[in-house]
ZADO-1210 file (C-alpha; in nm, 4 decimals, padded with zeros to 6 digits):
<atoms>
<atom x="14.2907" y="13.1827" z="08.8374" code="UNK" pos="1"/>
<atom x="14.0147" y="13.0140" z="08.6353" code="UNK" pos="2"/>
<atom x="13.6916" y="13.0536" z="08.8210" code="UNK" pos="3"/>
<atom x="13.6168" y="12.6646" z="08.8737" code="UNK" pos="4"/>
<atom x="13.9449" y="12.6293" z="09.0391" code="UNK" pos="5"/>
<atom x="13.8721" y="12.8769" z="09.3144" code="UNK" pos="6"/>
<atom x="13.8758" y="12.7660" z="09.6787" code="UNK" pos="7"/>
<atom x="13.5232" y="12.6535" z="09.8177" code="UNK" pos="8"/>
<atom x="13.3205" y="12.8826" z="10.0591" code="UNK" pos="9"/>
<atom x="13.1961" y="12.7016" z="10.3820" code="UNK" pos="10"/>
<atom x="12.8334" y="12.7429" z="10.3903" code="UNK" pos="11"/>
<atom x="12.7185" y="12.6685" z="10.7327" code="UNK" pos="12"/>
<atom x="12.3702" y="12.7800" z="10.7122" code="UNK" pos="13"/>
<atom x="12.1282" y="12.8317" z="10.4295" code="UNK" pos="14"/>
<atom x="11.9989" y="13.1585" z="10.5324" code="UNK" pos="15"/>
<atom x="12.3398" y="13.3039" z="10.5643" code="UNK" pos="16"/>
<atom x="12.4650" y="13.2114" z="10.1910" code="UNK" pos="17"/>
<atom x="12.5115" y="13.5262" z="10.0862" code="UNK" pos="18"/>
<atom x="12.7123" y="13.6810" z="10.3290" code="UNK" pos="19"/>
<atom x="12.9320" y="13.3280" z="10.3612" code="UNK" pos="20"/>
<atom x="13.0099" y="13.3816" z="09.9946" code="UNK" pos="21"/>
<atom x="13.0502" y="13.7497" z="10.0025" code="UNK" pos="22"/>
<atom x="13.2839" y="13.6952" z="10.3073" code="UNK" pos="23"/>
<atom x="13.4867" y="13.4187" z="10.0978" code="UNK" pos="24"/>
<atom x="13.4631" y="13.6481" z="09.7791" code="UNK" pos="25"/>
<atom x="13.6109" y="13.9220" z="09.9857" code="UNK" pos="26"/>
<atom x="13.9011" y="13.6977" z="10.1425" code="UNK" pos="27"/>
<atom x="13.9866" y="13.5653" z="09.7667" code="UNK" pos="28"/>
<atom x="14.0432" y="13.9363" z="09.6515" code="UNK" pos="29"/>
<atom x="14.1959" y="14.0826" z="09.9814" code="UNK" pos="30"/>
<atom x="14.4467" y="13.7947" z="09.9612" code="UNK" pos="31"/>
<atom x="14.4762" y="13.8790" z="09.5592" code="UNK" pos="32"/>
<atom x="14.3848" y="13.5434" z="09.5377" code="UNK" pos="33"/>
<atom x="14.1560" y="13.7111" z="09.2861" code="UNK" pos="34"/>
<atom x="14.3666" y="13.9973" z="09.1459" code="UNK" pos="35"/>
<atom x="14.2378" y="14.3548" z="08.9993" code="UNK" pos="36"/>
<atom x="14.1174" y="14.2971" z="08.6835" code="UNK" pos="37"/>
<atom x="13.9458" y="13.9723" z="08.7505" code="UNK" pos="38"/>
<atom x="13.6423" y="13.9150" z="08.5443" code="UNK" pos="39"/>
<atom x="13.3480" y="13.7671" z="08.8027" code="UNK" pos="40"/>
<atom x="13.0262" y="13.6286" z="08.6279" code="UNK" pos="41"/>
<atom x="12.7494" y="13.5336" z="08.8447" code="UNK" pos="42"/>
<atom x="12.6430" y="13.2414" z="08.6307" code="UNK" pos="43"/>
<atom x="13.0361" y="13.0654" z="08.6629" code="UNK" pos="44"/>
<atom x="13.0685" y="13.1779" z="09.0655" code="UNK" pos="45"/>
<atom x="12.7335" y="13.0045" z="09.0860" code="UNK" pos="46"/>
<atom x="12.8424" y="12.6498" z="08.9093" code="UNK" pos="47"/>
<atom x="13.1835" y="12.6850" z="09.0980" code="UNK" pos="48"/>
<atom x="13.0282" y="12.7206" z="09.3838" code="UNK" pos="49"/>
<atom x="12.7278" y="12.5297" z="09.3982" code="UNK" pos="50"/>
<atom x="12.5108" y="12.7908" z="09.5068" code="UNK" pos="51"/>
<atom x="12.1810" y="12.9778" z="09.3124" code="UNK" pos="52"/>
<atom x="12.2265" y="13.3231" z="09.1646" code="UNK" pos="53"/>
<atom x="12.0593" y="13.4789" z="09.4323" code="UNK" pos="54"/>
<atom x="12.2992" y="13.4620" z="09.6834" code="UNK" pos="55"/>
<atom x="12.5958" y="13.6110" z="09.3786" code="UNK" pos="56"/>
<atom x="12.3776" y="13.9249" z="09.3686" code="UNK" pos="57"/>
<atom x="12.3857" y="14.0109" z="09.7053" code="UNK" pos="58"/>
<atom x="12.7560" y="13.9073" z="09.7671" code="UNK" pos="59"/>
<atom x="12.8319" y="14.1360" z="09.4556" code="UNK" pos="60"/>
<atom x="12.6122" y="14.4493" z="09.6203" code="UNK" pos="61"/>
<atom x="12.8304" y="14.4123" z="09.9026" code="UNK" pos="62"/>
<atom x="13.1564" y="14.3754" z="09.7328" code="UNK" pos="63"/>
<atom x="13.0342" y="14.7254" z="09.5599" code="UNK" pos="64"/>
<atom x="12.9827" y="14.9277" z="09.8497" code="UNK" pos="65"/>
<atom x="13.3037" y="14.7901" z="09.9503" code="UNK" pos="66"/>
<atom x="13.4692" y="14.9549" z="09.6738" code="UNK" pos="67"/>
<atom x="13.6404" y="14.6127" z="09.5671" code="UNK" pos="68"/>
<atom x="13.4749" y="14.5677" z="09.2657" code="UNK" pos="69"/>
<atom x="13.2652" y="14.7107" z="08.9456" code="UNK" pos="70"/>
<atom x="12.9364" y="14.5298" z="08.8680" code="UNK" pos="71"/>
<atom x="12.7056" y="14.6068" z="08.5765" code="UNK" pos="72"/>
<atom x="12.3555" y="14.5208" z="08.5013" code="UNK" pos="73"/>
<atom x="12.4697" y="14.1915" z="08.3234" code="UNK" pos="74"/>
<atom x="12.5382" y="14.0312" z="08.6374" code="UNK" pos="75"/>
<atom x="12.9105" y="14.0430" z="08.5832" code="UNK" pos="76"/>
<atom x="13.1720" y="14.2154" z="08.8144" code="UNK" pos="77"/>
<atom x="13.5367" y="14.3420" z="08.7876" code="UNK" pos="78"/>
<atom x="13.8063" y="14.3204" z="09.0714" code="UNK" pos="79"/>
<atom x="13.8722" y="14.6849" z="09.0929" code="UNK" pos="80"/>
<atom x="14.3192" y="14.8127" z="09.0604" code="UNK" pos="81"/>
<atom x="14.4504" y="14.9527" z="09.3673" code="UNK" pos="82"/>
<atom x="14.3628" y="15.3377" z="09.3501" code="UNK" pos="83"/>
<atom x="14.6296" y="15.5655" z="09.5149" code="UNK" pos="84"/>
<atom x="14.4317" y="15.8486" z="09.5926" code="UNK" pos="85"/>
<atom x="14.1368" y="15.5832" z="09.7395" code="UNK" pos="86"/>
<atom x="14.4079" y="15.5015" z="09.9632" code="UNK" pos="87"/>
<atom x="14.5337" y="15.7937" z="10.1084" code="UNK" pos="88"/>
<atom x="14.1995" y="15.9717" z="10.1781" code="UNK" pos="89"/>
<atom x="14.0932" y="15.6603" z="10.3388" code="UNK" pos="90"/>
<atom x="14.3296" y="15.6599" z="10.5841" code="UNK" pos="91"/>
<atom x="14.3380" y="15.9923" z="10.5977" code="UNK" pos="92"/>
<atom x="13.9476" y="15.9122" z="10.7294" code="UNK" pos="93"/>
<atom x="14.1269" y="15.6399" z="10.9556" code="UNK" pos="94"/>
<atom x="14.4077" y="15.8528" z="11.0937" code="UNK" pos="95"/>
<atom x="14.1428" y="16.1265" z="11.2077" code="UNK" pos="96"/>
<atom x="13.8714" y="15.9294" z="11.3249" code="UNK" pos="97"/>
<atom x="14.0927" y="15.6554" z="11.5230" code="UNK" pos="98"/>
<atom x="14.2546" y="15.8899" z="11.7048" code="UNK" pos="99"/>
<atom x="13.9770" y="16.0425" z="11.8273" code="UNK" pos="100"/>
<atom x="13.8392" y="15.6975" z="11.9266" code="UNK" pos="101"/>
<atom x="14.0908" y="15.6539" z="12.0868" code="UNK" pos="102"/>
<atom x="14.1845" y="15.9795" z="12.2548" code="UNK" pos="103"/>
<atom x="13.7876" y="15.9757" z="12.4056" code="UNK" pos="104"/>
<atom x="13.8736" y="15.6123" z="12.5145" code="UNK" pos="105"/>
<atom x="14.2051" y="15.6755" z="12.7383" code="UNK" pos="106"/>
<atom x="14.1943" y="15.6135" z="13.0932" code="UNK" pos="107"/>
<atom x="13.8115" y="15.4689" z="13.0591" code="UNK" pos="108"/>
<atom x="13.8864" y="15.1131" z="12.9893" code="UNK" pos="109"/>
<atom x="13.7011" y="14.8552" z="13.2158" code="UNK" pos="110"/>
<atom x="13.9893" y="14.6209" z="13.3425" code="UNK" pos="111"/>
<atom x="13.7888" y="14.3379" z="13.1335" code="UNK" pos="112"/>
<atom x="13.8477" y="14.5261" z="12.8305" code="UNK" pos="113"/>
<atom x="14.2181" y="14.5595" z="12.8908" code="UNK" pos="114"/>
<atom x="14.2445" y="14.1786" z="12.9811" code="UNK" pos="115"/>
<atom x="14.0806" y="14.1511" z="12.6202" code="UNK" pos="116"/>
<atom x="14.2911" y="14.3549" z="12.4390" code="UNK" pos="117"/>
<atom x="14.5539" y="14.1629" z="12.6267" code="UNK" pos="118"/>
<atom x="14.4591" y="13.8799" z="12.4698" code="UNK" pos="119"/>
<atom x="14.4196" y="13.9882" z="12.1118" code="UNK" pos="120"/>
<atom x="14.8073" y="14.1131" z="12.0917" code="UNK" pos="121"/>
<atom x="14.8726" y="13.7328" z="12.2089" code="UNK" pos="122"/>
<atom x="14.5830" y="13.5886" z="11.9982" code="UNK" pos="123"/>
<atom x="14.7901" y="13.7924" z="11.6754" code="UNK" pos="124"/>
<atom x="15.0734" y="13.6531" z="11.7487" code="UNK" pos="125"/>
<atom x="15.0058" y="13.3486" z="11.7781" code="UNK" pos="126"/>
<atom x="14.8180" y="13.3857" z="11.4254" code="UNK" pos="127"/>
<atom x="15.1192" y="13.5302" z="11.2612" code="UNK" pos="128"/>
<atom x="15.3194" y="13.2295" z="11.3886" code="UNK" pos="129"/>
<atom x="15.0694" y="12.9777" z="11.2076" code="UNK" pos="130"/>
<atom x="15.0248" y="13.2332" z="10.8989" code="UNK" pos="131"/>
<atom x="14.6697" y="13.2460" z="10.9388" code="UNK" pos="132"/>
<atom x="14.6179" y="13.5731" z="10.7881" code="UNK" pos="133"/>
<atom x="14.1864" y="13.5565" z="10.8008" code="UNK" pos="134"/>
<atom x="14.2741" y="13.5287" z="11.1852" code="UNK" pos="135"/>
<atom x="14.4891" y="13.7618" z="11.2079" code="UNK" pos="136"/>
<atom x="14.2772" y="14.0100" z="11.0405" code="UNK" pos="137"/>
<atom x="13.9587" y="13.9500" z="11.2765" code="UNK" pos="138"/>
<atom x="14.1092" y="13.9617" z="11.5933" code="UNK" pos="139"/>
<atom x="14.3608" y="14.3052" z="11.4570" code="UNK" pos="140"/>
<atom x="13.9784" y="14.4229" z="11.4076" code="UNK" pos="141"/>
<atom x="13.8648" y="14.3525" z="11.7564" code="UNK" pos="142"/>
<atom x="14.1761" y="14.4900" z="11.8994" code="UNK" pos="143"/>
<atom x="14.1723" y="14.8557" z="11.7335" code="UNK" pos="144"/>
<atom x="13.7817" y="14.8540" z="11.8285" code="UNK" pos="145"/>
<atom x="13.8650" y="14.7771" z="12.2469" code="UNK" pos="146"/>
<atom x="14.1675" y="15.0450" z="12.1587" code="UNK" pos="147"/>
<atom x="13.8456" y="15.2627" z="12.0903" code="UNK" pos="148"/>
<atom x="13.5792" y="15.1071" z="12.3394" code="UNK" pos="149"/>
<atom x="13.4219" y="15.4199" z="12.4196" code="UNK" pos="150"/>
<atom x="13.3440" y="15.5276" z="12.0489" code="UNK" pos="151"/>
<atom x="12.9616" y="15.5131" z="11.9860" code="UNK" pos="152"/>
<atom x="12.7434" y="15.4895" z="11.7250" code="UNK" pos="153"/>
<atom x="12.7917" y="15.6836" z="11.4713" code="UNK" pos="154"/>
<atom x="13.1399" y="15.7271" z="11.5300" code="UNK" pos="155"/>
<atom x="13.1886" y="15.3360" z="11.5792" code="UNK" pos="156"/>
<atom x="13.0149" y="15.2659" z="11.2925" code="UNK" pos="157"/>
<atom x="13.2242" y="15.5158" z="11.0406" code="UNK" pos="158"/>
<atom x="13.5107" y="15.3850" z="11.1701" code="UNK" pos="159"/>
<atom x="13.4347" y="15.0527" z="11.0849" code="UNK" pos="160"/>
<atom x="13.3379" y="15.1181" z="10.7740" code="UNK" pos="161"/>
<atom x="13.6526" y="15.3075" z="10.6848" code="UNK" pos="162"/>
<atom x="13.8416" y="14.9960" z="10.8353" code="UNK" pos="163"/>
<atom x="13.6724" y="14.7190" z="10.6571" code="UNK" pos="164"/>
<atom x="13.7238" y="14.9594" z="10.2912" code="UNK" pos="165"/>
<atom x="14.1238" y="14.9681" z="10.3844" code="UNK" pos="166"/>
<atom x="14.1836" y="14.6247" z="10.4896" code="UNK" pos="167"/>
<atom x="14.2854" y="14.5589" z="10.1444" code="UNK" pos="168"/>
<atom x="14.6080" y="14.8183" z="10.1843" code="UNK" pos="169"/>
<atom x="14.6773" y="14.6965" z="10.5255" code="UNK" pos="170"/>
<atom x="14.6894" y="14.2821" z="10.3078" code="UNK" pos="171"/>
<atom x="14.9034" y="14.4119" z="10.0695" code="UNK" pos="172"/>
<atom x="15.1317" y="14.5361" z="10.3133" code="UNK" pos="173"/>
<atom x="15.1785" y="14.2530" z="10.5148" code="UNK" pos="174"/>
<atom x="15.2235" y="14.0826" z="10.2057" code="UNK" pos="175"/>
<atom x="15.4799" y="14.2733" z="10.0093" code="UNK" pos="176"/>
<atom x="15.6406" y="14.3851" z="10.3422" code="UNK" pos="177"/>
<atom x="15.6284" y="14.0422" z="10.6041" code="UNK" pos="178"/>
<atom x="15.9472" y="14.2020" z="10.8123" code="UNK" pos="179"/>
<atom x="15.6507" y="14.4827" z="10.9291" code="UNK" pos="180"/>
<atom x="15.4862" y="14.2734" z="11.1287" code="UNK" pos="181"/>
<atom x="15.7062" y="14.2806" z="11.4561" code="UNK" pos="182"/>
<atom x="15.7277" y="14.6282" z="11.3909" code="UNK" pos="183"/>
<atom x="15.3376" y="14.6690" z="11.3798" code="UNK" pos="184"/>
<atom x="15.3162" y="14.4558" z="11.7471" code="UNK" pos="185"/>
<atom x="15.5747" y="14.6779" z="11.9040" code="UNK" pos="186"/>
<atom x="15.3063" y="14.9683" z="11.7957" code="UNK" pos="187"/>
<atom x="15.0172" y="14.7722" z="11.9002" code="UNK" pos="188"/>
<atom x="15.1872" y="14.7647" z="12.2619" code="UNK" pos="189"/>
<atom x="15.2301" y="15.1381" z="12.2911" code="UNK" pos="190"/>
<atom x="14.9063" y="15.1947" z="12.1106" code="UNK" pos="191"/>
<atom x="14.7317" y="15.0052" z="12.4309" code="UNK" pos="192"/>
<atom x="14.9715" y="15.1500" z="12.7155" code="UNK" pos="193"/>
<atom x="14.8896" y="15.4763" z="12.6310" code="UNK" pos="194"/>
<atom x="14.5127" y="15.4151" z="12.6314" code="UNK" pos="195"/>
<atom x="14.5493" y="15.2467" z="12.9824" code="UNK" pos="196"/>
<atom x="14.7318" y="15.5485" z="13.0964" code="UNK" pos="197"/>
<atom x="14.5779" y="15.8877" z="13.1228" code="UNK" pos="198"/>
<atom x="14.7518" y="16.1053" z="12.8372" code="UNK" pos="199"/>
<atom x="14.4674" y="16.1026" z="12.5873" code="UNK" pos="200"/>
<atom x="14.6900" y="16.3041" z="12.3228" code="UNK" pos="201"/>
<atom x="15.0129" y="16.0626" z="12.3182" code="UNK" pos="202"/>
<atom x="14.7209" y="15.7897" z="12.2773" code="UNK" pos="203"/>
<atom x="14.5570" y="15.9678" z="11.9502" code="UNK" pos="204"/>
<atom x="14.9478" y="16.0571" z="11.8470" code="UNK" pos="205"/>
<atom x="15.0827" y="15.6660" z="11.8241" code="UNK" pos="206"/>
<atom x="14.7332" y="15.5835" z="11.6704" code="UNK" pos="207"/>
<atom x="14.7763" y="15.8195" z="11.3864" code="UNK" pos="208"/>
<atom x="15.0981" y="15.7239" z="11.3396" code="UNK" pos="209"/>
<atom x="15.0911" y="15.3582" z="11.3809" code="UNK" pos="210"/>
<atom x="14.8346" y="15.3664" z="11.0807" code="UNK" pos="211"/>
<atom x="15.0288" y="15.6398" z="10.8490" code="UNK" pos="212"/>
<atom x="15.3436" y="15.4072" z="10.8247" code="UNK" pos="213"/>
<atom x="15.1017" y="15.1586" z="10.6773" code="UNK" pos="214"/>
<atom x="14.9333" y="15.4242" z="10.4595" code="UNK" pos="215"/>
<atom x="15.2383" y="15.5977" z="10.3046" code="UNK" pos="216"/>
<atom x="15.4584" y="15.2465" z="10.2348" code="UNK" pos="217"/>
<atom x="15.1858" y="15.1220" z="10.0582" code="UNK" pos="218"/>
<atom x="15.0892" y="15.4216" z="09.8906" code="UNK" pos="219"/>
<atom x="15.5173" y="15.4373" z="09.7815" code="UNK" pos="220"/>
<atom x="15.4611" y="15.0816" z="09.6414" code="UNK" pos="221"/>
<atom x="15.1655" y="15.1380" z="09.4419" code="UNK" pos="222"/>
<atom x="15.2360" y="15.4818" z="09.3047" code="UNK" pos="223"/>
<atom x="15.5936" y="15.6378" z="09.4071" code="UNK" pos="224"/>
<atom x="15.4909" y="15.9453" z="09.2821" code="UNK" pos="225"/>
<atom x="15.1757" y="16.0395" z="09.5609" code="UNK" pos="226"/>
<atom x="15.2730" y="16.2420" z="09.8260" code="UNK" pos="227"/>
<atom x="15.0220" y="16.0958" z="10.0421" code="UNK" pos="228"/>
<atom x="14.9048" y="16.4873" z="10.1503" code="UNK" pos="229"/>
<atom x="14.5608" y="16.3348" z="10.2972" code="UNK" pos="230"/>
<atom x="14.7785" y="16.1230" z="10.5476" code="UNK" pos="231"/>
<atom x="15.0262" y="16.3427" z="10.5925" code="UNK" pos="232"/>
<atom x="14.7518" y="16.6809" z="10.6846" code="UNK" pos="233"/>
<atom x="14.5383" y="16.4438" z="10.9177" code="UNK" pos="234"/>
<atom x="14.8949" y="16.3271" z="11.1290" code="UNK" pos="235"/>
<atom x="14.9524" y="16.7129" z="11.1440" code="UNK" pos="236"/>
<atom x="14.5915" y="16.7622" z="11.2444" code="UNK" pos="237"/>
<atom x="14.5817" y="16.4632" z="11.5292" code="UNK" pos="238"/>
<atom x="14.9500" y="16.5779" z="11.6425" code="UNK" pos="239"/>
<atom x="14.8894" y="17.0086" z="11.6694" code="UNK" pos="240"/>
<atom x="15.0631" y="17.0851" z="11.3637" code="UNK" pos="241"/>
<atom x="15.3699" y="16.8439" z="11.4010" code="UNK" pos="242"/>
<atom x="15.4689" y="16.6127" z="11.0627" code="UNK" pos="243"/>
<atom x="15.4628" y="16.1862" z="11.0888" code="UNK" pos="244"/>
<atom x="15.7809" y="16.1660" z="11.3390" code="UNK" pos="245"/>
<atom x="15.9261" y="15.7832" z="11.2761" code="UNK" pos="246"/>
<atom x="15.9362" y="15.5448" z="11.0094" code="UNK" pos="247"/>
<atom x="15.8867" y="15.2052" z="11.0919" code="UNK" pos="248"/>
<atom x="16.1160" y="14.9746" z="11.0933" code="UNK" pos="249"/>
<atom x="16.1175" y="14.7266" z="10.8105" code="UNK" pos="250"/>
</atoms>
């Protein structure tokens, strides 16, 4: 897609352009609206979207630590390919420290929490059913976290982190696999039944899993050849040893 044909950000606020475009950059490539490989120059992102340089640097810093694209010191960036072994320690990282969120979490819900998290499964629904995937996304996000309400800093904040790097997967999945997602809300169901309940283990069990099956079918798409062993040794770790019981349904 040529640059000046990219969709417009909404700036709302003039102190806030850079993360409004780095937010709208980010959507563009997690949608692969803005494919790996995709040459970004500061100077054309700037004309297309009416904004100063300033703004493009930051956006690009924060695409960088994101790990979804290369910049250099000529103010140009690169959408970075889909790296297989990126993938599978990430949620490897995921797996491990999710289920611990939400093993420390079970049984210590307020009621207002649950009532949220009540609402989120309904809220993603409802955002499937319109295919408004940015929605979608954001409350997913705020559902995991109430999953893992009693996480603190710093475990909150790694885990975030980790989620925000591996949203991109999680896209492509949805996107190359759209029969997942009633699969995924049957998960999502268990995931928060167990953390009302009082069985901390079964909680940090269906976590793990629930985020392997996303892992290891995108992993299989991108490279058929990875065995997916950082996935695969963090289920064992959450589950005492056992291997990834189910595949999902799709």
């Amino acid at each position: 897609m040529a640059l000046d044909n990219l969709p417009q950000p909404v700036l709302t606020d003039p102190r806030k352009t850079a993360v409004e475009v780095h937010a709208h950059l980010r959507r563009l490539i997690i949608d692969s609206a803005l494919p790996p490989g995709t040459v970004l120059k500061q100077t054309e992102l700037a004309r297309a979207f009416h904004v100063s340089r300033t703004p493009l640097r930051e956006a690009f810093r924060m695409l960088q630590e994101e790990g979804l694209i290369d910049a250099d010191v000529n103010q140009r960036g690169r959408v970075r390919g889909l790296d297989p072994e990126e993938l599978d320690q990430l949620y490897g990282g995921r797996i491990s420290l999710e289920s611990l969120g939400v093993r420390i979490s079970t049984g210590r819900l307020t009621a207002a929490e649950v009532d949220d998290a009540l609402g989120c499964l309904e809220a993603m629904d409802a955002a499937h059913a319109r295919s408004d995937q940015a929605e979608w996304l954001r409350v997913h996000r705020q559902f995991h976290a109430l999953c893992m309400a009693r996480a603190g800093d710093p475990l909150s904040r790694t885990i975030n982190s980790y989620s925000e790097r591996s949203e991109r997967y999680l896209r492509l999945y949805q996107l190359w696999h759209p029969q997942s997602f009633s699969g995924a809300h049957d998960e999502h169901i268990a995931i928060l039944k167990a953390v009302r309940g009082n069985d901390p283990v079964r909680a940090g069990s269906l976590m793990a899993e629930h985020l392997a099956h996303t892992a290891l079918t995108v992993l299989a798409d991108v490279s058929p050849q990875a065995d997916g062993s950082a996935v695969r040794q963090a289920v064992m770790m959450v589950n005492g040893g056992r291997s990834l019981t189910k595949a999902r349904a799709s």
